[in-house]
C-alpha positions in Angstrom: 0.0 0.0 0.0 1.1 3.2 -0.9 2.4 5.3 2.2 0.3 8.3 3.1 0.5 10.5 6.1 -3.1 9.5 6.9 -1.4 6.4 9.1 -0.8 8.8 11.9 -4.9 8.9 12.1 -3.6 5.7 14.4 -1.7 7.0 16.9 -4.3 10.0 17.2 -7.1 7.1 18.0 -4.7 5.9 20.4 -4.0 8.9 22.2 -7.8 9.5 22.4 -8.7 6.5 24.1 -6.2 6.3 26.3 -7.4 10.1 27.2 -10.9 9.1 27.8 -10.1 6.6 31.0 -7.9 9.6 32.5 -10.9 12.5 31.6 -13.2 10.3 33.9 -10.8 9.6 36.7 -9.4 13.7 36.5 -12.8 14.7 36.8 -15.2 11.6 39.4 -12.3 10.7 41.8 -11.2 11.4 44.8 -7.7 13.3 44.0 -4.9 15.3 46.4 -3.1 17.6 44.0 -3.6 19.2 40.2 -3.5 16.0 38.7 -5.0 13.0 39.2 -1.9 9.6 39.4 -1.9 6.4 40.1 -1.4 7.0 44.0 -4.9 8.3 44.6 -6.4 4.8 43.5 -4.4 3.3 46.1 -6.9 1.2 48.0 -9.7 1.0 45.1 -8.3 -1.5 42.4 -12.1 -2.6 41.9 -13.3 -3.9 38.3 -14.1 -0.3 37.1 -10.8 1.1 38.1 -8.9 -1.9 36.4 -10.9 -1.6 33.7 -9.5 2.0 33.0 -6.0 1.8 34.0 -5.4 -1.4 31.8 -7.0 0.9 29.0 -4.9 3.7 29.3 -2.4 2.1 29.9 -2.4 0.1 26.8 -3.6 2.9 24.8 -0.7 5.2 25.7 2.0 2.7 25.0 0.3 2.1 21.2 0.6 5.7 21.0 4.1 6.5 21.9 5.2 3.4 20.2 2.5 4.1 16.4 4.5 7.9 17.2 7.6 6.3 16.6 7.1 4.2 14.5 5.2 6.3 11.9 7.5 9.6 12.5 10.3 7.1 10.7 8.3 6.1 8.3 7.2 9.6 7.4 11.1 11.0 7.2 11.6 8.2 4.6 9.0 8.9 2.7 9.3 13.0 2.6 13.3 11.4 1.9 12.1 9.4 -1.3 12.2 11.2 -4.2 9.1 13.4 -5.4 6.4 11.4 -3.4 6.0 14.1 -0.9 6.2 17.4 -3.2 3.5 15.4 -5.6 1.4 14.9 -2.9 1.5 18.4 -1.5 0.5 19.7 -4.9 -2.5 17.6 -5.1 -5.6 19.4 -3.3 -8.1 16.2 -3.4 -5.3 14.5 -1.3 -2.9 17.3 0.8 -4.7 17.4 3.7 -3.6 14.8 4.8 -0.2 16.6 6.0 -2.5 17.5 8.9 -2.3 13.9 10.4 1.0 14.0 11.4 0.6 17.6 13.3 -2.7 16.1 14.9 -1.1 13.3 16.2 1.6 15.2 17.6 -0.5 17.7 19.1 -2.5 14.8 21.0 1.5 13.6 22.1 0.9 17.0 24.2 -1.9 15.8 25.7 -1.1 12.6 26.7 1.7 13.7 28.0 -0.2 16.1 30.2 -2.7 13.2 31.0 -2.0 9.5 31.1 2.1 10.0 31.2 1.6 11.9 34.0 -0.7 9.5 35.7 1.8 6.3 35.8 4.3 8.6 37.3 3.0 10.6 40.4 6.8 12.5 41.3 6.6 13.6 37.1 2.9 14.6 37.5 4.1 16.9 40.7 6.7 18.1 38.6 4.5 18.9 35.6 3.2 22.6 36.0 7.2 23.6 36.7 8.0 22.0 33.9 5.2 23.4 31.6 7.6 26.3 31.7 9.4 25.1 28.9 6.9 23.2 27.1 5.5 26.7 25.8 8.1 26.7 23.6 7.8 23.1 21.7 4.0 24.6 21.8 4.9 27.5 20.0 6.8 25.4 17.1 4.0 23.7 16.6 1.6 26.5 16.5 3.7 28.1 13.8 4.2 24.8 12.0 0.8 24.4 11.8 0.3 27.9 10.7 3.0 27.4 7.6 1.3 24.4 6.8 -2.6 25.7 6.7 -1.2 29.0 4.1 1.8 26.8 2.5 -1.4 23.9 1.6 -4.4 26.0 1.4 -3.0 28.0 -1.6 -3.6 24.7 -3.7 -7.1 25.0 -2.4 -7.6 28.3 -4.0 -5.9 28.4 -6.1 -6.1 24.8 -8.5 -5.0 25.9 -12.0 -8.6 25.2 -13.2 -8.5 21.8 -11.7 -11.8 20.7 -10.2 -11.9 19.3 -6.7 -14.7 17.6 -5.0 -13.9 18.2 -1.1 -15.3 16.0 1.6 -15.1 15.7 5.2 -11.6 15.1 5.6 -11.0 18.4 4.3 -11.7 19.6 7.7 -8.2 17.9 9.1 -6.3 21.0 9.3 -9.4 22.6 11.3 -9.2 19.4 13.8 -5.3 20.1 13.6 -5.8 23.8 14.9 -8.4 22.2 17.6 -5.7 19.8 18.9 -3.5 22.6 18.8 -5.6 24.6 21.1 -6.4 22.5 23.4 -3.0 21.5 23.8 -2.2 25.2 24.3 -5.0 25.3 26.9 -3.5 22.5 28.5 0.0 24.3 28.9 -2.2 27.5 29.7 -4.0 25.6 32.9 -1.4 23.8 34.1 1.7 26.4 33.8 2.4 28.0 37.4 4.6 30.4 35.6 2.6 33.7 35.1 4.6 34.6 31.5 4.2 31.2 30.2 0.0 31.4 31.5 -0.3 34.7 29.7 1.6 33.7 26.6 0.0 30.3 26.4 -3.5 32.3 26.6 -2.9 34.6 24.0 -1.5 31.9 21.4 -4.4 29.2 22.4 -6.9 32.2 22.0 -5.4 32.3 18.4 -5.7 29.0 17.7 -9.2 28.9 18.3 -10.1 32.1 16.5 -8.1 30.9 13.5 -9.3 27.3 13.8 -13.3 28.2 14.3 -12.9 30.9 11.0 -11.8 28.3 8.7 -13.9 25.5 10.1 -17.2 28.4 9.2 -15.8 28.6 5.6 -15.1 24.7 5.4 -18.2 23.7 6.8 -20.2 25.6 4.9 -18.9 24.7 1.8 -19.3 21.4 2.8 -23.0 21.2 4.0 -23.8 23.7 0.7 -22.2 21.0 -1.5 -23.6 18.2 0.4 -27.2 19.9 -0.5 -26.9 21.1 -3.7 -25.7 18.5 -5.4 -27.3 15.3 -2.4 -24.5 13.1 -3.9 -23.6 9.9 -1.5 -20.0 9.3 -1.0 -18.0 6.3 -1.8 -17.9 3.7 1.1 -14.1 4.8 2.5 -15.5 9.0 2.9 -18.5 7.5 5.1 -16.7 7.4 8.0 -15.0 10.7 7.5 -18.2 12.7 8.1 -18.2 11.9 12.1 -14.5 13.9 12.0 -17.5 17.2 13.1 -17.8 15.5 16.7 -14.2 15.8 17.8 -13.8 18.6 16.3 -16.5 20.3 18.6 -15.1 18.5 21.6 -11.8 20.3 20.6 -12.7 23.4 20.6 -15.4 23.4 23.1 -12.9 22.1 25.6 -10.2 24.4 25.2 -13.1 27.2 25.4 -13.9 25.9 28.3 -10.0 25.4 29.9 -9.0 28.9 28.4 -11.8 30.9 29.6 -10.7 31.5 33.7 -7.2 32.2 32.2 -8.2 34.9 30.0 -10.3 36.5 32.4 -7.4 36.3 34.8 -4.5 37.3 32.3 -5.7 39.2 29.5 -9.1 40.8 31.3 -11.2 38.8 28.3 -14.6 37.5 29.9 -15.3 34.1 27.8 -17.0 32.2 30.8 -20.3 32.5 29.4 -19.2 31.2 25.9 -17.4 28.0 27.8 -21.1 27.2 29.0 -22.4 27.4 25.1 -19.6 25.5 23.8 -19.6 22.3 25.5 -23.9 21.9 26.2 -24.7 23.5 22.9 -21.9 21.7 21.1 -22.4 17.9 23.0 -26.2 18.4 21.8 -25.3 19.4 18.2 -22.6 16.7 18.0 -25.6 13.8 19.4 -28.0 15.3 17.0 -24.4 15.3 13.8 -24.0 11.3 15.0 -27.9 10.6 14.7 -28.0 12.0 11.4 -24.9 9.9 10.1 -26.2 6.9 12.3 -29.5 7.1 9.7 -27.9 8.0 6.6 -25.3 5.6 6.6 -27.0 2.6 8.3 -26.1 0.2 5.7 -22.5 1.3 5.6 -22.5 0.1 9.7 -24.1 -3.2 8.9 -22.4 -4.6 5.6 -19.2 -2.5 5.0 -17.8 -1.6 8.6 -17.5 -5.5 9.3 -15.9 -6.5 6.3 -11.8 -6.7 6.5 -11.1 -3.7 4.3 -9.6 -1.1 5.9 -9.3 2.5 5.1 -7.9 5.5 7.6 -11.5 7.4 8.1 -12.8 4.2 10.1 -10.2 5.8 12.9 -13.1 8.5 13.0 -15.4 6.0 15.0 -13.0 5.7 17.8 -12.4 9.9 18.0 -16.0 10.5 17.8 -16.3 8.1 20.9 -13.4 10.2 22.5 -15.3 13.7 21.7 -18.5 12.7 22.8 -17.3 11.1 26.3 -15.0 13.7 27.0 -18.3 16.3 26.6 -20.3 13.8 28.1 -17.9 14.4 31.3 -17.3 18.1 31.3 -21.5 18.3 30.8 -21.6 16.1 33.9 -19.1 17.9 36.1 -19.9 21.5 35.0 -23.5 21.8 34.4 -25.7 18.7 34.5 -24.5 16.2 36.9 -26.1 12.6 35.9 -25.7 9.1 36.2 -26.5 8.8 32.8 -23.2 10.9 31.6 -20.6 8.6 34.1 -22.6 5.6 32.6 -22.1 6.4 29.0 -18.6 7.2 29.4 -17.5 4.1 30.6 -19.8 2.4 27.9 -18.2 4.6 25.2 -15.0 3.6 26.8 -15.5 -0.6 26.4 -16.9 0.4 22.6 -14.0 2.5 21.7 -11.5 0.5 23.3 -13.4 -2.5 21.0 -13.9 -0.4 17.9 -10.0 0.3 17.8 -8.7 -2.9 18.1 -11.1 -4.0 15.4 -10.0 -1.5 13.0 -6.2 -2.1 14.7 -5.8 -5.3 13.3 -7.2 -4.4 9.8 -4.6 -1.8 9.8 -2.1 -4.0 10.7 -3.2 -6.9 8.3 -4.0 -9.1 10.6 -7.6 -9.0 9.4 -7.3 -8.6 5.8 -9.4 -9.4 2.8 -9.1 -13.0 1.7 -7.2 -13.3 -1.7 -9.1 -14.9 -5.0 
């Protein structure tokens, strides 16, 4: 198979589920300092418990070692000849650069999360340290920022070539997204007062630059989708759920960011926190319904079948958007049974749905030669 950067849609997965276990336990257990580790489950190593530590920790040793593994694999390829320029020119494919970046900016967050939670004396250490991770946070803003103008002129501008975008096009918007709410992550967790205020200002960015081309995409997108009602092939399906994570991205880092600005830069966003995750979670449930019924058949004859193709990594982030809203809806605003129930069930079925599509990816499921 032909090597894309769309293989790092893996390691994201990864890095999502092994965030979900930690989201739950940050946010419904008992806890002594910042962060939640491993030491405040001393004495509670019931089913549940195990059940999420052997998830995360599973999850974030696929990710670190899918990180590795594809990060070679891409500096061969961008090393091989043309293959990288040729697919940089091509706007039906490019956006796919994003992946890597993505991927990378979820590396932030489990860092920040489930890294820190195996290791209680480098989770103390964490918010000192977070002094100098503004800096690789920076990079990667700017990175991201050369990418989205050095790709999006072969959007524009296509030498008469006509493209017909779908939802993957939205990758560098869920790129910008991780980028934020890694930034917010920096931002909360900084004790430095410089690093807080500079960590504000670039997350604020992110966002503002992330939900401007996500209006333009999207509209385009749901314009297109109307006009001309075409159904896309079986491997785009999948791609359409990318809108759920998306709006768990950015309603997150809304919601992390908003004390900080208020605190920092005198910017009162506390109100728009509250519209971002409720209103967002209820648009996202309404987005999956509307997928679910549209694409019912897709579920039921294609998803089982041993063909694999990189959107199918959507089902396990929309999983990861939805529970992580599902928890900050709980915590925040609605507390329920309901929302801690669903997030352990969207747990089991993520943790399920990615090692199905895991050993496709790998071959070990593979489509029977004739």
């Amino acid at each position: 198979m032909k090597y894309t950067p769309l293989r790092f849609q893996s390691a994201l997965a990864a890095g999502g589920l092994a965030l979900m276990p930690f989201v739950l336990m940050q946010f419904t257990f008992p806890r002594r300092g910042k962060l939640i580790s491993i030491d405040d489950l001393a004495g509670r190593y019931d089913l549940s418990s195990v059940f999420l530590l052997v998830v995360m920790l599973v999850s974030t040793v696929l990710h670190f070692y899918l990180i590795a593994k594809l990060s070679r694999e891409f500096v061969q390829w961008r090393q091989s000849g043309n293959d990288m320029r040729d697919f940089l020119a091509d706007p039906a494919m490019n956006v796919g650069i994003f992946s890597p970046v993505v991927a990378l900016g979820m590396t932030v967050n489990v860092i920040l999360g489930p890294v820190a939670f195996f290791f209680p004396e480098f989770s103390a250490q964490v918010p000192a340290l977070l002094s100098y991770g503004v800096y690789p946070f920076a990079f990667l803003f700017l990175v991201l920022a050369y990418i989205s103008v050095a790709v999006g002129r072969t959007w524009l501008f296509r030498d008469g070539k006509t493209v017909a975008f779908n939802y993957n096009w939205l990758l560098d918007v869920f790129a910008w997204g991780m980028v934020a709410l890694a930034g917010a992550g920096v931002t909360m967790t900084a004790t430095d007062p410089q690093v807080t205020a500079i960590g504000s200002v670039l997350t604020l960015c992110a966002i503002s630059i992330g939900l401007f081309i996500y209006g333009i995409k999207g509209m385009h997108l749901l314009l297109a989708q109307m006009t001309h009602g075409n159904v896309p092939a079986d491997p785009l399906k999948p791609s359409h759920f990318i809108v759920v994570p998306i709006n768990c991205l950015f309603a997150i880092s809304i919601y992390k960011i908003a004390a900080y600005t208020k605190e920092t830069l005198g910017i009162d966003i506390t109100s728009l926190a509250f519209t971002s995750v409720v209103i967002l979670f209820a648009l996202s449930l309404f987005w999956i319904a509307l997928c679910v019924i549209a694409f019912r058949d897709w579920f039921v004859h294609q998803f089982p079948k041993p063909e694999f193709y990189p959107a199918q990594w959507g089902l396990v982030c929309v999983l990861v958007g939805l529970e992580v809203l599902a928890i900050y809806s709980h915590v925040s605003y609605y507390p329920s049974l309901l929302f801690l129930g669903f997030s352990y069930l969207s747990i089991a079925a993520a943790a399920a749905i990615y090692g199905f599509v895991f050993l496709k990816f790998v071959g070990i499921i593979k489509q029977a030669q004739t």
